[in-house]
ZALOKE-520549 format. One record per residue (C-alpha): residue number from 1; residue in one letter; x, z negated, y. Coordinates in pm, whole numbers, plus 50000, padded with zeros to 5 digits. Example, Ala and Ser with C-alpha at 12.3 -4.5 7.8 and 13.67 -1.06 7.14 Angstrom:
// residues 2
- rolum kevo c1 c3 c2
- 1 A 51230 49220 49550
- 2 S 51367 49286 49894
This chain:
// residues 175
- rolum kevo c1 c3 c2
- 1 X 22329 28844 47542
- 2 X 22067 28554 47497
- 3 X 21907 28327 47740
- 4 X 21861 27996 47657
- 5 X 21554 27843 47831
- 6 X 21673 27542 47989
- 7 X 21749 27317 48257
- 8 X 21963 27083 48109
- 9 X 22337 27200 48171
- 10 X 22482 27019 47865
- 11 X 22205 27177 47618
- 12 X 22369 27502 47720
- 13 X 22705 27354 47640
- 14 X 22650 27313 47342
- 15 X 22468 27667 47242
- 16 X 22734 27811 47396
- 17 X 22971 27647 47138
- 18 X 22776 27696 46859
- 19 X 22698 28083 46950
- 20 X 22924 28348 46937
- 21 X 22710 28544 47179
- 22 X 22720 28520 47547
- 23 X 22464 28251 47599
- 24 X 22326 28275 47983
- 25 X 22124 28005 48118
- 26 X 21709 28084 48179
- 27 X 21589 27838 48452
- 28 X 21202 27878 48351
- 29 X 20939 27619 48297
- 30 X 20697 27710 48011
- 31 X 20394 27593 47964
- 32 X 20438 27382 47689
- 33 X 20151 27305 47466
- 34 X 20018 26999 47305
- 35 X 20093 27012 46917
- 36 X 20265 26745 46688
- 37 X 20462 27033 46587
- 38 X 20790 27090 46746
- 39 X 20835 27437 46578
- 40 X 20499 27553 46734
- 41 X 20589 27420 47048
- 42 X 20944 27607 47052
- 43 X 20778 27913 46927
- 44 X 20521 27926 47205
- 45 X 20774 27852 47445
- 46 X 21008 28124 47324
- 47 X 20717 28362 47356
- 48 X 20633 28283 47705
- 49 X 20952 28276 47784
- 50 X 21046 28617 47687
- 51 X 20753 28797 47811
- 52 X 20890 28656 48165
- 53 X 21226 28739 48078
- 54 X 21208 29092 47886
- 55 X 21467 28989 47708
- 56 X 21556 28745 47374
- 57 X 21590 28400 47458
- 58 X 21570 28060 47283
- 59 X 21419 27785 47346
- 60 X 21456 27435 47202
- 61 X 21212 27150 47153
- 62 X 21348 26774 47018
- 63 X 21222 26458 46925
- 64 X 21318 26106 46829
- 65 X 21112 26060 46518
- 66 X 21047 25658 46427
- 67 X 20950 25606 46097
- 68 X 20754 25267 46138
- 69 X 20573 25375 46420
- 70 X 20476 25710 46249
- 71 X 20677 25901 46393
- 72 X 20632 25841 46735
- 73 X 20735 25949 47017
- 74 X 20796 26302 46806
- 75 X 20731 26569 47017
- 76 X 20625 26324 47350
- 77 X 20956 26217 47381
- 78 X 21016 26338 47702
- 79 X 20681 26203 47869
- 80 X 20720 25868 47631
- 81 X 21127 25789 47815
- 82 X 20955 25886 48148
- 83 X 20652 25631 48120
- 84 X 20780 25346 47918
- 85 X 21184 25361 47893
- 86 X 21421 25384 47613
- 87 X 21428 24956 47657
- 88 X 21041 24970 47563
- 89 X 21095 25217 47287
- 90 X 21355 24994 47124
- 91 X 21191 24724 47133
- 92 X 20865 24843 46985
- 93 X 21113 24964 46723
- 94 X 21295 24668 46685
- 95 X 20965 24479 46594
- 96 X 20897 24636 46267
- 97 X 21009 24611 45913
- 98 X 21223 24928 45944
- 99 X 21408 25104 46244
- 100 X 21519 25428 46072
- 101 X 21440 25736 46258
- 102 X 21530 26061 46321
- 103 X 21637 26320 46620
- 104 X 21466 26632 46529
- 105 X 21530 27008 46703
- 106 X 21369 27312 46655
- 107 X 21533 27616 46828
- 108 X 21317 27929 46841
- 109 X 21448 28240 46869
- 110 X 21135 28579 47058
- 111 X 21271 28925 47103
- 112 X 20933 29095 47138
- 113 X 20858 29175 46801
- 114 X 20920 28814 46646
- 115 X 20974 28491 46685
- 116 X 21152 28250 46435
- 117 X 21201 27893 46423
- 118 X 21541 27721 46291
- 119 X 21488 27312 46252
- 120 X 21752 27089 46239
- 121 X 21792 26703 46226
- 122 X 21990 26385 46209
- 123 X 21875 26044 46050
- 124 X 21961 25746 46203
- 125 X 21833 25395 46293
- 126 X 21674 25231 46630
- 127 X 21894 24971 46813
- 128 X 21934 24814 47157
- 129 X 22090 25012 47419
- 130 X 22441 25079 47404
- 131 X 22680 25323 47579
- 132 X 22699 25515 47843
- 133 X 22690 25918 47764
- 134 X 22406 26138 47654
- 135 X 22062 26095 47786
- 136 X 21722 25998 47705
- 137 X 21723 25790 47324
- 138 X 22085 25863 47311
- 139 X 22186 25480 47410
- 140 X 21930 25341 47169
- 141 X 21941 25584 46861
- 142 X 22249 25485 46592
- 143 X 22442 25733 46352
- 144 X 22727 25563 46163
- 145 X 22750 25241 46292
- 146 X 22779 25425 46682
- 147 X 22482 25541 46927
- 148 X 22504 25886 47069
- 149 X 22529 25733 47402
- 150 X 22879 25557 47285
- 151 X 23015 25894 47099
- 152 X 23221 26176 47336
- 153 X 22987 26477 47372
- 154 X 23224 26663 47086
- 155 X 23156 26399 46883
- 156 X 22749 26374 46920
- 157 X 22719 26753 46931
- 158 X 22956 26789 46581
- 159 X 22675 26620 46421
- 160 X 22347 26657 46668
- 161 X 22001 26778 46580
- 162 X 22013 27059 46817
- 163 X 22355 27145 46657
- 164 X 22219 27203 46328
- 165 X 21948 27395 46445
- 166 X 22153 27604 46632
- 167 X 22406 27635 46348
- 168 X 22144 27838 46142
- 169 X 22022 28002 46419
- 170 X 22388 28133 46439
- 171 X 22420 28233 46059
- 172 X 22082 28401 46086
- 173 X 22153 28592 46445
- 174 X 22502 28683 46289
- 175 X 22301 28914 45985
């Protein structure tokens, strides 16, 4: 069995489908630390986590990536939605040259005597809010012509950042 360190009920969802493991839900908040590194930030997570836990666990950390604003919000996603809003991100998007930009995962994997780190990631571009599912950048982040906010949750998780992470987490838990 694996704990996944979250609180958000539709993360689980989706490790559970991707996982052919019973996936049990870890209600513990990590300290997380300040790095422009997701991976680092997963993998310190994952550590703290288990050492709580005793037992393996994986943690994920994600990002909306914009390329003309170097990469911000990255890892200060979370704290950037909370303090200016996905309308404020848009628009500071919306006023450059280019709006591509990507969701970005890392899911990190601790058992006690390692830790590794699967990424995984989805390009897209920055529009104005649309749709009504998902959360946080969903409604303003585009894939194909459609915003995660406006796709079913099959549909966004078939092709999510987090999916592909935890699609090679899979393959590599499987060995």
């Amino acid at each position: 069995m694996l704990r996944f360190v979250t609180t958000n009920p539709g993360k689980l969802r989706e490790a559970r489908d991707y996982l052919d493991t019973e996936v049990e839900q870890l209600d513990y908040d990590y300290a997380e630390i300040q790095s422009d590194s997701l991976a680092d930030i997963a993998a310190a997570g994952a550590r703290e986590a288990h050492d709580v836990a005793g037992e393996p666990v994986i943690v994920d950390d994600s990002g909306l990536f914009i390329e003309s604003l170097d990469g911000f919000p990255g890892p200060y996603s979370s704290y950037v939605e909370e303090k200016l809003g996905i309308e404020r991100v848009s628009e500071l998007a919306l006023a450059e040259d280019t709006q591509r930009a990507a969701f970005r995962s890392v899911v990190a994997y601790a058992d006690g005597e390692t830790v590794e780190t699967f990424p995984g990631g989805v390009e897209g571009t920055i529009v104005s809010p649309r749709g009504e599912g998902g959360f946080g950048f969903d409604p303003i982040f585009e894939h194909g012509g459609t915003t995660f906010a406006e796709m079913t949750t099959e549909e966004k998780n078939a092709l999510s950042h987090r999916g592909r992470a935890l699609a090679k987490f899979a393959e590599w838990y499987e060995t």
